[in-house]
MITOR-139918 format. One line per field, with one value per residue: x, y, z of N, C-alpha, C in turn. Coordinates in steps of 0.1 Angstrom, whole numbers. Layout:
N
n.px <- (X;...)
n.py <- (Y;...)
n.pz <- (Z;...)
ca.px <- (X;...)
ca.py <- (Y;...)
ca.pz <- (Z;...)
c.px <- (X;...)
c.py <- (Y;...)
c.pz <- (Z;...)
//
This chain:
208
n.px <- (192;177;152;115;95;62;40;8;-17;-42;-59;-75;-108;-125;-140;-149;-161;-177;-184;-178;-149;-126;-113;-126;-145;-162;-151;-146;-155;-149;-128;-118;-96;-80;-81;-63;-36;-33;-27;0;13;11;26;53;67;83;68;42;30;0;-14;-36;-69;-92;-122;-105;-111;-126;-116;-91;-108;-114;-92;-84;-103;-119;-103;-92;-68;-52;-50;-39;-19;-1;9;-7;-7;-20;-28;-34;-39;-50;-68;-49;-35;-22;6;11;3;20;46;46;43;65;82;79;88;104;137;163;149;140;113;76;54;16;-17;-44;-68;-69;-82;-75;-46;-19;-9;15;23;31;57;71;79;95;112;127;138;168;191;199;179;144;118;90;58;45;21;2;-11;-31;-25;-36;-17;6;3;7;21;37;26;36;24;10;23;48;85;106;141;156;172;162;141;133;145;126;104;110;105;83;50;22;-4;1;20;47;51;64;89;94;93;110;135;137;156;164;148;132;112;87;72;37;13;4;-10;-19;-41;-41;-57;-78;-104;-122;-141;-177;-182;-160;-169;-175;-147;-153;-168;-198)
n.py <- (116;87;92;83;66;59;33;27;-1;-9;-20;-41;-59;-60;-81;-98;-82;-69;-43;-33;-22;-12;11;31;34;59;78;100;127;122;95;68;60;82;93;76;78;110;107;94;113;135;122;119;108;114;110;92;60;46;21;11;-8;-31;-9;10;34;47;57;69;87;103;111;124;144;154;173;170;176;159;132;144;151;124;95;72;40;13;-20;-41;-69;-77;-92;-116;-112;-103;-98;-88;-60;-52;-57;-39;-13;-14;-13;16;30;62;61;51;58;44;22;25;3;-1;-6;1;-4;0;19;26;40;64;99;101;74;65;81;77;52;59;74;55;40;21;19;-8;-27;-40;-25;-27;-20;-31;-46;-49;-80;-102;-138;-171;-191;-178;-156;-118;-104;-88;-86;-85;-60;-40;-4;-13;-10;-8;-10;1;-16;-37;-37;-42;-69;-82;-79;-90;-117;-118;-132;-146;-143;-136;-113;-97;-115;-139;-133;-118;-136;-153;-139;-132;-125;-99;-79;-51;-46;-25;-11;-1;2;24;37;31;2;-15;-25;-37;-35;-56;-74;-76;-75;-55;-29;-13;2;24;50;70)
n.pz <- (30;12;-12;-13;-35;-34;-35;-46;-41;-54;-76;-74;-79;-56;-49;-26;-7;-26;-31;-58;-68;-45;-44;-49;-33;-10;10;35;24;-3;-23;-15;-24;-31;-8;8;-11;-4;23;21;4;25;46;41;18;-15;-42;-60;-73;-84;-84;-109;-116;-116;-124;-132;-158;-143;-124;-136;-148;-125;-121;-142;-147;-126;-115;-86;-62;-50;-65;-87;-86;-85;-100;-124;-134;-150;-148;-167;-164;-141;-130;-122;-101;-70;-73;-100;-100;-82;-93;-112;-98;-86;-113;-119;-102;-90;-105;-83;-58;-29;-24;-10;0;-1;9;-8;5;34;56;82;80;87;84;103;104;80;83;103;95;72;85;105;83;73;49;23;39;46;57;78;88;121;141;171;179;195;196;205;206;212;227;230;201;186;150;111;92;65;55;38;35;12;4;-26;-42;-32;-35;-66;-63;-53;-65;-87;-80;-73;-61;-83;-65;-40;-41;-29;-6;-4;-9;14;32;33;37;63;79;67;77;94;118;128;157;149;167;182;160;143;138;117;102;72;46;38;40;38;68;77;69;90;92;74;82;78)
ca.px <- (183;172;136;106;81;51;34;-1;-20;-56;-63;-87;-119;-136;-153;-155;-168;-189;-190;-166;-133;-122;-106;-139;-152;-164;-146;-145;-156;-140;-128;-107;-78;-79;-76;-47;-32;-31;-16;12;22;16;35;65;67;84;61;32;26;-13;-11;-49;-71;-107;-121;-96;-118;-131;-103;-85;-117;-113;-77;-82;-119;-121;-93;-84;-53;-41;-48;-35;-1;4;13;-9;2;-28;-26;-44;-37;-51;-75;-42;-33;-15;19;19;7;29;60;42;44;80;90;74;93;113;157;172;141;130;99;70;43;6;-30;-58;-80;-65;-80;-63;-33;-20;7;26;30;45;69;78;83;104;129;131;145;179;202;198;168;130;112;76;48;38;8;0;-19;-29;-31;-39;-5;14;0;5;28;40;29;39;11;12;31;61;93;125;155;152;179;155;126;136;144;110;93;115;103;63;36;5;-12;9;32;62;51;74;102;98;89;125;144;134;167;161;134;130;93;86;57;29;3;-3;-10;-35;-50;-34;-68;-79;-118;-119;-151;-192;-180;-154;-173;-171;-139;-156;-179;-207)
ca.py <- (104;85;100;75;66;50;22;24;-9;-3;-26;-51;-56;-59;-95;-104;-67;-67;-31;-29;-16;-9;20;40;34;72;80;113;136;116;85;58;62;99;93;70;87;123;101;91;127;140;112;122;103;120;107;83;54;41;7;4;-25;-33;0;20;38;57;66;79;102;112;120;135;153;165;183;163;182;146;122;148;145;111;86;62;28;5;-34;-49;-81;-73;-106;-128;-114;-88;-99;-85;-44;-49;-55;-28;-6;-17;-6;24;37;67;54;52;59;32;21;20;-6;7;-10;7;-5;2;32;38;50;78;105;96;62;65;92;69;45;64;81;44;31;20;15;-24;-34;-36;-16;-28;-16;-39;-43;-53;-89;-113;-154;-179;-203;-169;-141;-104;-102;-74;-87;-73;-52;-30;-5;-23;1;-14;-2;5;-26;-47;-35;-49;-88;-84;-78;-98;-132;-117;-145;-136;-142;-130;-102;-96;-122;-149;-129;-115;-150;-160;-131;-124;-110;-84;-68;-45;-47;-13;-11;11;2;35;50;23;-13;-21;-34;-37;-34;-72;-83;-65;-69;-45;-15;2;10;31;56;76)
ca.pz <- (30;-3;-16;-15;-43;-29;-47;-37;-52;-60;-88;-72;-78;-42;-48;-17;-2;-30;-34;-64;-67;-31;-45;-56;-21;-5;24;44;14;-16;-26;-7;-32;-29;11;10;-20;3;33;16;4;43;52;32;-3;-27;-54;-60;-78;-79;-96;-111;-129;-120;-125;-138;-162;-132;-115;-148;-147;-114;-117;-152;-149;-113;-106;-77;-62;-48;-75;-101;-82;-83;-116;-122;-138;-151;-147;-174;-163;-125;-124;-124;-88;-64;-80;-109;-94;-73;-102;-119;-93;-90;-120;-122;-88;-100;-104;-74;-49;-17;-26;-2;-8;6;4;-4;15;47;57;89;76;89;80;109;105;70;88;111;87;69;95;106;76;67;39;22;44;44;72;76;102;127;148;181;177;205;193;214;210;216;238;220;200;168;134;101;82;55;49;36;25;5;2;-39;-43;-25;-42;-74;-63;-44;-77;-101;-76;-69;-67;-84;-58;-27;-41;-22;5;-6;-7;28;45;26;42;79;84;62;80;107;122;135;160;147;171;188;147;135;143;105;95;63;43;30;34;48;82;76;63;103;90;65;86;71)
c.px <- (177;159;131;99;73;42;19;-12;-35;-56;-76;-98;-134;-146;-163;-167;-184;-199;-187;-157;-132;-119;-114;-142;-153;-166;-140;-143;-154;-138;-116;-90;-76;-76;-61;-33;-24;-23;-5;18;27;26;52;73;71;77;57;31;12;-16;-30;-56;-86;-108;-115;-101;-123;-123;-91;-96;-115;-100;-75;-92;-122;-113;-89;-66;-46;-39;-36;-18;6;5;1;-9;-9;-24;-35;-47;-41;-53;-65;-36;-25;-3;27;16;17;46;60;47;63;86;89;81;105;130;161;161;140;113;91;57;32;-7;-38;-69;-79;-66;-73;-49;-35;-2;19;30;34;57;80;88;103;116;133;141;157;183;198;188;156;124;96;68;42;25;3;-11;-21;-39;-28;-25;10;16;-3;20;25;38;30;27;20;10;41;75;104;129;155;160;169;143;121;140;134;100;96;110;88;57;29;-1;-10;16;44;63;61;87;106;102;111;138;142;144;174;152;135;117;93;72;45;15;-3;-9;-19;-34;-41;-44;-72;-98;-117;-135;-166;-188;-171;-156;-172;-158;-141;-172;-187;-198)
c.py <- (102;89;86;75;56;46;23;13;-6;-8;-41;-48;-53;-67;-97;-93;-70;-55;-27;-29;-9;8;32;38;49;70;92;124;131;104;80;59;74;102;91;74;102;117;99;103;135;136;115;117;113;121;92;78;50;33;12;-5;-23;-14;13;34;49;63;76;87;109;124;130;150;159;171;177;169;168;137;133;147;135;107;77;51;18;-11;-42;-62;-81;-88;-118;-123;-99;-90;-88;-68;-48;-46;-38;-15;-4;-3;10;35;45;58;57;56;43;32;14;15;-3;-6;-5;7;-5;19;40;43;59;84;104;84;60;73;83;57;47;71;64;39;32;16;-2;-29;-30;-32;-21;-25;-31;-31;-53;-65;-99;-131;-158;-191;-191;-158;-132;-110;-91;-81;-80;-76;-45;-17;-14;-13;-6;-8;-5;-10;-40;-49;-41;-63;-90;-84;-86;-115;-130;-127;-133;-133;-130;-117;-103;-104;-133;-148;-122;-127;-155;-157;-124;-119;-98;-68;-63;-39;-35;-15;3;12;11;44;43;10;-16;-27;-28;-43;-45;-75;-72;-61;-63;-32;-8;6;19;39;65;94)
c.pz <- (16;-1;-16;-26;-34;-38;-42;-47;-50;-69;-82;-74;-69;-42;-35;-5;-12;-34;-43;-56;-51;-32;-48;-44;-14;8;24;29;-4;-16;-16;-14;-31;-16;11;4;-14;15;31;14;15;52;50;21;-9;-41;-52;-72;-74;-93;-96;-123;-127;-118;-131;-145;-153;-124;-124;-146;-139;-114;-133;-153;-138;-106;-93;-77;-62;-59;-86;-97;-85;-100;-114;-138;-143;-158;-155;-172;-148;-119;-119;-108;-83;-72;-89;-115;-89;-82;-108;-115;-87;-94;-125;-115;-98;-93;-89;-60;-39;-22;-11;-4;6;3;4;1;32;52;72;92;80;82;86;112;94;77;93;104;81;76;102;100;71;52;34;31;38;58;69;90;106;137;158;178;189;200;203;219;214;227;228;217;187;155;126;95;71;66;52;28;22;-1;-16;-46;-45;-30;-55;-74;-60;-58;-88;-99;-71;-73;-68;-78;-45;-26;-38;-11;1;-7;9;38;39;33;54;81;76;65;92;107;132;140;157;158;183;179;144;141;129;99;79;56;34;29;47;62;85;78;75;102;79;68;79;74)
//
């Protein structure tokens, strides 16, 4: 089976939260990037990328000044150019993926990630495709149905057009919406909700 790098992006600045950097956020003993960061290795990653930008400065300290077993494992990749959008972590993180690895794309602000829903991910995924976690959603002009969340894992092939065509804004979304029959939508919704720490009324995913 090809080996994973995982991209984990962490370069925002958390406007709309308002708390900072998402990624500095203190959850369950330590930091949110230090959480998500350890999930990914439990999960089965061969090796971590951790794109970072607002902030950065502090998370180089973390991973250089506190001994952090998890951070000190991982690479991390700084996006000087962060403010211009997800896009252009996301290439970063790209290109950073070691030769010949699947790259699996993460958000940091999603804390419930778990180790077995990268697992899953990963014993899921095939050859030439993208494997992404879905999640149980119910709209109003559909019923329930499975939408895709993060994670997102491509085949190392794939990983590379996905980053050579990233909007600033969007990432890799304009290349998925392009290629629905690239993707196989795994349901994760017995491993997490897939939510994500966007804005105050979030923070109950981030208990004391």
């Amino acid at each position: 089976m090809t080996e994973t790098t995982a991209v984990l992006l962490a370069a925002g600045a958390g406007t709309r939260l308002g708390r900072g950097p998402k990624a500095l956020l203190p959850y369950r003993g330590g930091t949110l990037v230090e959480h998500l960061a350890g999930v990914l290795r439990a999960g089965g990653c061969a090796d971590i990328v951790i794109v970072v930008g607002a902030g950065a400065h502090r998370i180089i300290e973390l991973w250089e000044g506190r001994g952090s077993a998890v951070l000190s494992a991982c690479r991390l990749v700084v996006n000087g150019a962060w403010e211009s959008g997800m896009g252009g972590s996301f290439a970063l993180g790209v290109g950073a993926a070691a030769a010949g690895h699947d790259v699996l794309v993460a958000l940091v602000d999603q804390p419930g990630l778990t180790p077995a829903l990268v697992a899953r991910l990963l014993a899921a995924h095939r050859p030439g495709r993208v494997t992404a976690a879905g999640y149980l959603a119910a709209t109003r002009a559909q019923g329930n149905q499975i939408r895709r969340g993060h994670p997102v894992l491509f085949d190392a092939a794939l990983a590379r057009r996905a980053a050579a065509s990233a909007d600033a804004d969007a990432g890799a979304r304009a290349f998925l919406r392009g290629h629905p029959d690239l993707i196989d939508l795994i349901d994760c919704t017995d491993l997490s909700d897939g939510a994500d720490v966007d804005t105050p009324a979030d923070l109950h995913l981030l208990p004391d």
